[in-house]
C-alpha positions in Angstrom: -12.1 -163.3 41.6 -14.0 -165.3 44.0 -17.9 -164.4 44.7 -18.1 -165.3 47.6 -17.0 -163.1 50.2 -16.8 -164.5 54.0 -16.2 -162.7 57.4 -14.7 -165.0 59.7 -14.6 -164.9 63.9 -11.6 -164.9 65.6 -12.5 -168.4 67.4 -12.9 -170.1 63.6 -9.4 -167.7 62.7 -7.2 -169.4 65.7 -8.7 -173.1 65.6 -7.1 -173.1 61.6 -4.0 -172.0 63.0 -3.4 -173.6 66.0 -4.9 -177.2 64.5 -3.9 -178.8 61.0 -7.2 -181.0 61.2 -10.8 -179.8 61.1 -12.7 -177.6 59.1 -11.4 -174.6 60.4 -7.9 -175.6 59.2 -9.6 -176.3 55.7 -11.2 -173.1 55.5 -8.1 -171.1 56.0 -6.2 -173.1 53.6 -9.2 -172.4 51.0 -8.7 -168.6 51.7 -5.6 -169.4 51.5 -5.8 -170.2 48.4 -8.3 -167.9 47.1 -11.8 -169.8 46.9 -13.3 -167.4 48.6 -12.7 -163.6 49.4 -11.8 -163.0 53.5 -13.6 -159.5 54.7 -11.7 -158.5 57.9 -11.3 -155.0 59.9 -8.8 -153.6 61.8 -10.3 -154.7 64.8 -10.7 -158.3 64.2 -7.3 -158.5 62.8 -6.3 -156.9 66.2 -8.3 -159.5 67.9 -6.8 -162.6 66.0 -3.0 -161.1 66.6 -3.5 -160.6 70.2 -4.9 -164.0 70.6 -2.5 -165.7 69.1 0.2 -163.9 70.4 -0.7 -165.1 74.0 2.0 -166.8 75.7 0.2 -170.0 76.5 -0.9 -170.1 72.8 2.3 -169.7 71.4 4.0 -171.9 73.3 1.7 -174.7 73.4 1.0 -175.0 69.6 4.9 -173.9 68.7 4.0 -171.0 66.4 7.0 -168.9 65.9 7.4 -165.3 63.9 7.3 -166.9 60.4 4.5 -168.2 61.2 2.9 -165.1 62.8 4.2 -162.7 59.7 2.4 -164.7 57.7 -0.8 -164.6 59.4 -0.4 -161.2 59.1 0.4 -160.5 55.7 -2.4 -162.6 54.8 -5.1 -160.3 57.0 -3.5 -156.9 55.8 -2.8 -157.9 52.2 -4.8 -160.9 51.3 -7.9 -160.1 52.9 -10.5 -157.1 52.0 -11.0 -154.5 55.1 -13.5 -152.3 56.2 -13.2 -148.7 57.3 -15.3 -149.7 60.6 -17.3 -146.8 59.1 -20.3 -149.1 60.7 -21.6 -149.7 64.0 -23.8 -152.2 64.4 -25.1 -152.5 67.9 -27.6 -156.0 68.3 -25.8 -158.6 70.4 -26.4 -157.7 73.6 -25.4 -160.4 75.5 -21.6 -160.6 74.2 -21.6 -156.5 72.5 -18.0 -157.9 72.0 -19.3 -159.7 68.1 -21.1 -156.6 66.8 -17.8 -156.3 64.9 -18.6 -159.1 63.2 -22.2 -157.9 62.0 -20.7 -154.2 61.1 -17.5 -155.4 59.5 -20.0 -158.0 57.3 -22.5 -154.8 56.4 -20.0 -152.9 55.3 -17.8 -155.4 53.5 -20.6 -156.7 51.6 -20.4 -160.1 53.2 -22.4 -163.2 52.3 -21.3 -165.0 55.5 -20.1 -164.8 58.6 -18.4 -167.9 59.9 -18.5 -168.4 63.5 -18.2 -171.0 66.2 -19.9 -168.5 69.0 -22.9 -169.8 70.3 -24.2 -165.3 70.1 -23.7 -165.1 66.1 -24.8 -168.8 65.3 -27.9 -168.5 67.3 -28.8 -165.2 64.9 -28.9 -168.1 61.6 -28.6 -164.7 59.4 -28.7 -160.8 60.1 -30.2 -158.7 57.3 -29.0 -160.3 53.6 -25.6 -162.1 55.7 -25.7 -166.0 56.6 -24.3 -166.9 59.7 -22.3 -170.6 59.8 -20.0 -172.6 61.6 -16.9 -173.5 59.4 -17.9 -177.1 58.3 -21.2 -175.5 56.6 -19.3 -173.3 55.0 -16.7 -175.6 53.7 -20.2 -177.5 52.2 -20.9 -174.2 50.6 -17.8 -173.5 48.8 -17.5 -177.3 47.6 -20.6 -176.6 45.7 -20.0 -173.5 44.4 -16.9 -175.3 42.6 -19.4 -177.9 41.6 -22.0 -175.2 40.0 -18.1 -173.2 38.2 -17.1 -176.4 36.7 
């Protein structure tokens, strides 16, 4: 089982689906394949569904249902989720990513990866790192380096 455990934003979620190239495509094919444990709630999965169910989103970057049931098998199945049994309140200029903070609590989180200016301005709330995806893709090719 991986050790580290990772919340990631919708905006980082979406730019690995809708773009084979980049970090955040790397990133979801590491969850992918399991180099690190995803920590997701009901209401980000929401969020990442709606988002890339919108018309101009599925039409431009040809996703189709196989595609979509995939996505989300992976965030009810393949991911660990929170009870939302936490309510952080501390970003008050977009109140929209305290999910992000309370699902991290509550999931035990080590990161959060983000490409929101809010959460990546915070650097780190309480014990939880906040990074953009190409940092974090640094951090879990060393923690390979220190397994093997």
């Amino acid at each position: 089982m991986p050790r580290i455990k990772a919340v990631i934003d919708t905006n980082v979620f979406v730019s690995g689906i809708i773009s084979p190239k980049g970090s955040p495509y790397k990133l979801l094919d590491a969850a992918l394949k399991g180099q690190f444990r995803v920590v997701t709630s009901f209401s980000i999965n929401r969020e990442i569904l709606n988002v890339i169910h919108r018309e101009h989103i599925y039409t431009k970057y040809h996703l189709n249902e196989d595609i979509l049931n995939g996505i989300t098998s992976f965030l009810y199945e393949g991911t660990v989720i929170t009870d939302e049994a936490i309510n952080v309140k501390h970003i008050k200029a977009d109140p929209a990513d305290d999910k992000f903070l309370s699902c991290a609590i509550e999931g035990e989180a080590d990161y959060i990866v983000s490409g929101d200016a809010h959460l990546l301005a915070l650097k780190h709330y309480q014990r939880i790192q906040i990074v953009n995806a190409a940092t974090f893709m640094k951090i879990i090719a060393s923690q390979e380096l220190e397994v093997t």
